[in-house]
DOMI-899668 format. One line per field, with one value per residue (C-alpha): residue number from 1; residue in three letters; x, y, z; chain. Coordinates in pm, 1 decimal, m for minus. Example, Ala and Ser with C-alpha at 12.3 -4.5 7.8 and 13.67 -1.06 7.14 Angstrom:
// residues 2
seq <- [1:2] $
type <- [ala:ser] $
east <- [1230.0:1367.0] $
north <- [m450.0:m106.0] $
up <- [780.0:714.0] $
mol <- [A:A] $
//
This chain:
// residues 72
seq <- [1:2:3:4:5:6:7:8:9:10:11:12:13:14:15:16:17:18:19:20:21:22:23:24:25:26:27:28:29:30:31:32:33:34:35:36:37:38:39:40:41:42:43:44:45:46:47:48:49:50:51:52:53:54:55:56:57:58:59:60:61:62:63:64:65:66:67:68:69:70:71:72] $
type <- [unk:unk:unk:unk:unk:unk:unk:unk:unk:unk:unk:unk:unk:unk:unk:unk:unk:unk:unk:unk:unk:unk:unk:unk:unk:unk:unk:unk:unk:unk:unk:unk:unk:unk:unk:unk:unk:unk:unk:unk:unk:unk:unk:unk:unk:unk:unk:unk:unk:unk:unk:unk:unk:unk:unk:unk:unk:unk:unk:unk:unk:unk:unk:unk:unk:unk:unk:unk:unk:unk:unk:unk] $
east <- [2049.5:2364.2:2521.5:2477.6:2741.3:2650.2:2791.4:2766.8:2797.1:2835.4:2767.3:3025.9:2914.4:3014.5:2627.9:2501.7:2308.1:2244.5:2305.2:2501.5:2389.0:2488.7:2258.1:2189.4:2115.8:1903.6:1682.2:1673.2:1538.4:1298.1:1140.8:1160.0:947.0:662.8:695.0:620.9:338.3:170.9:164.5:m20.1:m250.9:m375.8:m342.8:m726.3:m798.4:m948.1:m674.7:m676.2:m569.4:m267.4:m477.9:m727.8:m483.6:m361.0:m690.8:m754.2:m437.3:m497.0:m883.8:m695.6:m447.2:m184.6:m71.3:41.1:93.1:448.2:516.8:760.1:1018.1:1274.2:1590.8:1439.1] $
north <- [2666.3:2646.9:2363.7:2148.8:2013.2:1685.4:1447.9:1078.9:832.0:482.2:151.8:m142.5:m266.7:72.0:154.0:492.3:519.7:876.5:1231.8:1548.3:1856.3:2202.3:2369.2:2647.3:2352.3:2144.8:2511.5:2553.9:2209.8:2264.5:2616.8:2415.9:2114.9:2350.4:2615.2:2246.8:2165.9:2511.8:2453.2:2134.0:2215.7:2483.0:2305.0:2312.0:2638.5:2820.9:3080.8:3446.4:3661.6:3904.6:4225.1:4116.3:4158.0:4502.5:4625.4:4531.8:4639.1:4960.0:4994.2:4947.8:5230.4:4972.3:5018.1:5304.4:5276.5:5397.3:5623.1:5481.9:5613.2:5647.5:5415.8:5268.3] $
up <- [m5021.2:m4830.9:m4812.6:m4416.1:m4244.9:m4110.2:m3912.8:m3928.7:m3642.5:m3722.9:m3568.0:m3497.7:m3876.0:m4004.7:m4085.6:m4046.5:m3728.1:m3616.2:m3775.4:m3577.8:m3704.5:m3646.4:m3408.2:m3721.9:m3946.5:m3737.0:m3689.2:m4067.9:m4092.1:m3863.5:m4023.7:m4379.2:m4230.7:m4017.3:m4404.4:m4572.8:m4313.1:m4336.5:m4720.6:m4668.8:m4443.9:m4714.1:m5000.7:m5029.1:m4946.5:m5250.5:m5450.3:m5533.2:m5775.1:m5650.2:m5717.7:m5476.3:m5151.5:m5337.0:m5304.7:m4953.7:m4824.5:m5024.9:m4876.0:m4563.9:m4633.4:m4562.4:m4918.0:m5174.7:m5537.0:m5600.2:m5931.2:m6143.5:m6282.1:m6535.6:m6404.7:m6100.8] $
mol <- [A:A:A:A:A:A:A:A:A:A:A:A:A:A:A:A:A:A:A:A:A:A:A:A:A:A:A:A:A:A:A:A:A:A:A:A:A:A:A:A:A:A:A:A:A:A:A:A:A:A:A:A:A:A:A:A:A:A:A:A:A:A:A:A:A:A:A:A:A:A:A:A] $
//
C-alpha cells in the first residue's frame, strides 16, 4: 500500500486535533472501510468451493477453459 500523506493540525497544547488528507487518500480510505464493511456483513454467509462458480459461469457460457501451453 502506498504510503498517505497526512497532515496534522495541532491545538494551542501542541496535541493532535484533526487530520488533512489528500483528496486521493481520503477516497482510498473510504473504498477500504465500505471493502471492510461488505466483508462483515457476509461473514456468515455459507462458503463455496472455487469450482462451483467455474461451472456456473461455464453453464452460463460466460466462461471457456483455456488450453495451456508450453511457456505461457
Amino acid at each position: 500500500m502506498a504510503k498517505i500523506g497526512e497532515q496534522f493540525l495541532v491545538d494551542h497544547n501542541g496535541k493532535k486535533s484533526a487530520v488533512v488528507l489528500r483528496v486521493r487518500d481520503y477516497e482510498r480510505l473510504l473504498e477500504d472501510v465500505h471493502d471492510l464493511s461488505v466483508v462483515a456483513e457476509r461473514r456468515d454467509e455459507p462458503t463455496i468451493s472455487l469450482s462451483e462458480p467455474k461451472r456456473r459461469l461455464r453453464a452460463d457460457g460466460l466462461l471457456q477453459d483455456w488450453i495451456q501451453r508450453p511457456g505461457l
